[in-house]
N, C-alpha and C positions, 0 to 999 in steps of 0.2 A: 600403484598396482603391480603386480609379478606378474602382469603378460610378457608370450611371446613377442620379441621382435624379430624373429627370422617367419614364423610362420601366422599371419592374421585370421588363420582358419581353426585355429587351436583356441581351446574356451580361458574367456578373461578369468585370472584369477585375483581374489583382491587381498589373501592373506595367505599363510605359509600351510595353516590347515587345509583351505582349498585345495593348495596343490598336493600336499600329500593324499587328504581324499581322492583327489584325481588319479593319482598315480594308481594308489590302490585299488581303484574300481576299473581301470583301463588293464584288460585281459587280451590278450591277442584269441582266446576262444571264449565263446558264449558257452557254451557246455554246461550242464550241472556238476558232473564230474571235476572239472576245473575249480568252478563253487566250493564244492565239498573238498576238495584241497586242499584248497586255499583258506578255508573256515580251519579244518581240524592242524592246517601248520602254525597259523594264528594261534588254536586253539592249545597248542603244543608248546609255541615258545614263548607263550607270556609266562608260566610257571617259570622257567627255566631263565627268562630276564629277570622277572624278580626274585630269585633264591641264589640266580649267580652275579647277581647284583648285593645283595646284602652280605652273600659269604666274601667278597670283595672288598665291601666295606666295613667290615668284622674284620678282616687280614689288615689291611693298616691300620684302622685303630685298637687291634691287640697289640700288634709290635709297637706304634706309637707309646700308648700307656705304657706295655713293657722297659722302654727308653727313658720315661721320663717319672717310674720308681726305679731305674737303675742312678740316672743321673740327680735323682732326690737322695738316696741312701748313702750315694757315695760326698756329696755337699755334708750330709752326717759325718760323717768318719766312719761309717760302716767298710768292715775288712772286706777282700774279695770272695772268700770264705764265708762270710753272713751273706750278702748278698747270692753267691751261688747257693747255699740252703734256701734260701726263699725263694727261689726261681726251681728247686729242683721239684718243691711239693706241687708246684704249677703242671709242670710234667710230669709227676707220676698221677696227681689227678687225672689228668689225661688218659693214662694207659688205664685207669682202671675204668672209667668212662667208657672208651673205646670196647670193651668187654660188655658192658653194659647196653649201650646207645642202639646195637644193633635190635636188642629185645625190646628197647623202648618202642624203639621205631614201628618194629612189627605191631606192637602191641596198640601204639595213639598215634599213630602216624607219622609220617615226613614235616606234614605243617604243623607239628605241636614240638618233636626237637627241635624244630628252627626256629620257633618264635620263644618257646622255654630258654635256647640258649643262647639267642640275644638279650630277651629279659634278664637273664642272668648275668651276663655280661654291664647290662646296665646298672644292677645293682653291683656289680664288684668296683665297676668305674666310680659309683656313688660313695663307695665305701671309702677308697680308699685318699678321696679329699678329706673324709675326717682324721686323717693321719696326723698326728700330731707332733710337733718337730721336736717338741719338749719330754716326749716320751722315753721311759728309761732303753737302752738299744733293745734288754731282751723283752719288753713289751711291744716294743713297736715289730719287731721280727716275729712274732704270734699273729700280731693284725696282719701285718703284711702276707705271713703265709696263708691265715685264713682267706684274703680276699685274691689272693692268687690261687688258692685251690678252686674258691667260685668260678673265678677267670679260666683256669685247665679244663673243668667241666664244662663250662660254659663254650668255648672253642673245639671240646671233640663232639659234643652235641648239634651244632652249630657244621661243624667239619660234614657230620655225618649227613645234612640235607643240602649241604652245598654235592658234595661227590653222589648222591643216590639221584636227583634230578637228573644229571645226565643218563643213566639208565632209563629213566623212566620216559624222557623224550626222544630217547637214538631207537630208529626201528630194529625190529628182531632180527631180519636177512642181515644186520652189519656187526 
């Protein structure tokens, strides 16, 4: 059990949820106003753990994947030159995303970019196992771009509910 051993007057706990329960519910004021707080910071930062939790894990494994079709292309004999074309349509998908993302947003919301441009990102990661090694280079350099442009859009859509969360949980006065 995770009881106290300095204080026998503090309540036995018999697992790690207890104690957090505990903690949680132990307020130095009874107050409702304290209550209500404490409910709407709750209420406040669970969005904002989980959107800056996934934009988190959306950033390494975009760069991951990014790494590991750079170091698949170059095992091809793909020039520095083929590989920087397939990576630039990644980034200008982006930029024209970015133009876009903000209207989307307005329009279906924060939780529909963020869950569209991980979905999308899923599919781009799906896609691009079906790469085929045997592919002539300017075929495989098509696939590859296309599922890097999936991936660009997929990352500023994806960008855009990672950075608007914090607006929407920092108060007004800051």
């Amino acid at each position: 059990p995770l009881n106290s051993l300095d204080n026998p007057k503090e309540p036995q706990h018999t697992t790690m949820t207890d104690v957090f329960d505990d903690t949680i519910t132990n307020k130095s004021s009874d107050s409702k106003d304290d209550d209500t707080k404490m409910n709407l910071t709750s209420n406040a930062l669970r969005p904002f753990i989980i959107i800056s939790t996934s934009y988190l894990l959306f950033t390494i494994t975009d760069g991951a994947i990014r790494m590991i079709v750079l170091m698949h292309a170059y095992n091809l004999n793909f020039s520095a030159l083929e590989v920087a074309i397939m990576f630039s349509f990644y980034e200008l998908a982006g930029v024209f995303t970015n133009l876009a993302a903000g209207l989307v947003g307005a329009k279906w919301g924060i939780k529909f970019t963020l869950v569209f441009g991980l979905t999308l990102q899923l599919v781009s990661f799906g896609l691009l196992f079906a790469w085929n090694s045997e592919w002539e280079k300017v075929h495989a350099m098509v696939y590859v771009i296309a599922t890097q442009v999936l991936a660009g859009i997929a990352k500023d859509l994806t960008k855009l509910g990672g950075k608007t969360v914090t607006k929407l949980v920092t108060p007004e006065e800051q």
